[in-house]
C-alpha angles and dihedrals in degrees: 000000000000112000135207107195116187125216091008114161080053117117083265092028099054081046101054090042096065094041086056098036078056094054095051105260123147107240132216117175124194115196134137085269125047084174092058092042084050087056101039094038099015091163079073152098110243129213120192108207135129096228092216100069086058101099108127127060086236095058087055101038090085087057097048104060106126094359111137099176133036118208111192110208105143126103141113140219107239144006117259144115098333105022143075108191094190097045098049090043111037119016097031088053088053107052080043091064095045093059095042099069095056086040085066089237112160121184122043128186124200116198103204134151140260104257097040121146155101100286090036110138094232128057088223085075109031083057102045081052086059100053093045084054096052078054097051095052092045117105094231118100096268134198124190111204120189109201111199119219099325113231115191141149089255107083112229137111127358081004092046084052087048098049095045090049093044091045087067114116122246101336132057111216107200128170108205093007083167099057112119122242128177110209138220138197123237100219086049097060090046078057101048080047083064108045089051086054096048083052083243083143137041112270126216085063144114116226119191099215102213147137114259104248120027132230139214116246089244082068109043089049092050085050084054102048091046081048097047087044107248125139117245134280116266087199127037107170130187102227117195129255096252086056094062095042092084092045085059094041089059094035082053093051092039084054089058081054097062096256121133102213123169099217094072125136097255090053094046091048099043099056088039086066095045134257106245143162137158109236094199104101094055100052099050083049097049106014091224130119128213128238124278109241083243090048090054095041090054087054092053128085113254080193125141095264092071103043083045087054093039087065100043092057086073102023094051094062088043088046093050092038096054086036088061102040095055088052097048105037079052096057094052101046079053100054092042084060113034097145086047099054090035090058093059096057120071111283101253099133107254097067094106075051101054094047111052077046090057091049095053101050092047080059097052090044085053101047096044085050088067096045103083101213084052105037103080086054082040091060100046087044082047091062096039098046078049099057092041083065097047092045095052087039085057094053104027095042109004084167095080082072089081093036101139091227089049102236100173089033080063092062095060089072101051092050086049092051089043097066094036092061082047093059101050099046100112131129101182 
């Protein structure tokens, strides 16, 4: 059986690629990147589109050729920068479904999510409801699967949320700690993907894919801070919700900026109003049971690598922040004072020049590091822009070395944080 996986090089996608790549399915995976799905599932076929732009059965047909069976795995939280909620979820779902028929495709698998329909609070939902709804009236032998909250040994998403609250030191701050989830495996949804696919289970349904009993939040971030191996928290307050709004509000606007994060308002309301699922019908269907969230966290490293990216969550916004801010805020002390700054460098005519160049330039540098396509070049041009000045300074004024308020010393750090921003800024 030949295999289009969408969003397959995604935390689920890249998954279910490798459980049906086991059980000898031919793979195809679609994703923005086909570089970045040859890196992550290199034992696949790659497809380079921006899903988005999908939305007509004639944009799909020359990806459909020989293709018997459709997963759907692509999707994303919020709209922002990079993302049209409506668009990926909905229309191009639908033109989709209307190639797939006269391409003589026949199963088609929908990964959506418990809580999804028409009246849901979040768009991430009421979108995802309309596309599962585009998949119910199509004429393919559909299945609708409802992952809980994913737990896998990648970090992103809902995991990445649970390493970086539980990477705080010392305390836990949670906002409705007591808010009930029922929890999934990832390698167990790549399964149940299977099994759809192998017709082990009846087709034309819809299957919650969920641990039996559920757990608060309180509960499931204290299992991943024992798995991870921290100690636990000597504080776990309950915040209330006000507190969290602005949190939401900067991880939102940090969204239109082309950042991920996973303290954006969707995440927070979503598990505020519970993450739950009846695993019931799959079970009678499959006969099979999920894995309790102990059972999937004892499967799980507790290594180095994931307290050291438990940390970063929370340390990397604080780093680029800070990074921006200090060239900013340099560029325009430096154009308040031009004839200030220009004194103090040798008299040659083009100081007050030089100056209001340089200012302009730290500004620039500042504003591409919070612009998330352009941050990870921002911070290498950061540290070489840094050591050009202190190189200059060196020649033009080497008496600033001994400056009693270290005024070219300054400037090592903030190489150093800007490669170090360099290095972490990864998303898969």
């Amino acid at each position: 059986m030949r295999i289009l996986i969408l969003g397959g090089y995604g935390f689920i996608g890249a998954e279910i690629m490798r459980a049906c790549a086991a059980a000898g399915y031919e793979c195809i995976g679609l994703g923005r990147s086909a570089a970045t799905g040859e890196r992550l599932v290199p034992d696949a076929q790659w497809i380079g589109a921006d899903m988005a732009k999908l939305d007509s059965a004639e944009k799909w047909t020359p990806f459909l050729a020989g293709v018997d069976a459709i997963v759907n795995a692509a999707g994303a939280l919020q709209d922002g920068a990079r993302y049209d909620l409506e668009a990926i979820h909905h229309r191009a779902v639908a033109a989709l479904l209307d190639a797939a028929p006269k391409m003589n495709v026949k199963k088609f698998v929908q990964i959506s999510a418990p809580g999804a329909n028409a009246k849901a609070s979040t768009a991430f939902l009421r979108t995802k409801a309309a596309g599962d709804a585009a998949v119910r009236a199509s004429s393919l032998e559909w299945t609708v699967l409802k992952p809980g909250l994913v737990i896998g040994q990648g970090a992103y998403g809902g995991t990445a949320l649970l390493r970086m609250l539980a990477g705080f030191p010392l305390m836990t701050p949670l906002v409705s700690a007591s808010a009930l989830v029922q929890t999934v495996a990832l390698e167990e949804v790549a399964a149940a993907v299977v099994a759809v696919l192998k017709s082990e289970v009846p087709a034309r349904r819809d299957y919650d894919l969920v641990e039996d009993a559920p757990h608060s939040l309180r509960d499931i971030v204290r299992g991943v801070r024992r798995q991870i191996g921290f100690s636990m928290a000597k504080f776990e307050p309950d915040l209330p919700a006000w507190i969290a709004a602005p949190v939401g509000v900067a991880a939102d606007l940090a969204g239109l900026l082309g950042w991920r994060s996973p303290l954006r308002s969707t995440a927070l309301k979503v598990m505020r109003e519970d993450v739950l699922g009846d695993p019931a019908p799959w079970r009678a269907a499959s006969g099979r049971e999920f894995s309790s969230l102990d059972e999937t966290l004892a499967r799980l490293p507790g290594s180095a690598q994931e307290r050291t990216f438990a940390r970063a969550q929370a340390a990397v916004p604080i780093m680029i922040v800070t990074l921006a801010a200090f060239w900013i805020a340099s560029g325009v002390i430096a154009l308040t004072q031009v004839e200030r700054a220009a004194a103090l460098l040798p008299d040659f005519g083009a100081a007050s020049i030089l100056v209001i160049g340089g200012a302009i330039l730290d500004i620039g540098v500042g504003a591409a590091l919070i612009w998330r396509p352009t941050a990870r070049a921002a911070s290498i041009v950061s540290v070489l822009v840094a050591f050009s000045y202190l190189l200059a300074g060196t020649l033009l004024a080497p008496q600033f070395w001994s400056d009693p308020l270290g005024a070219y010393v300054k400037i090592l750090p903030a190489m150093a944080l800007g490669l170090a921003v360099a290095l972490m800024l990864e998303e898969r």
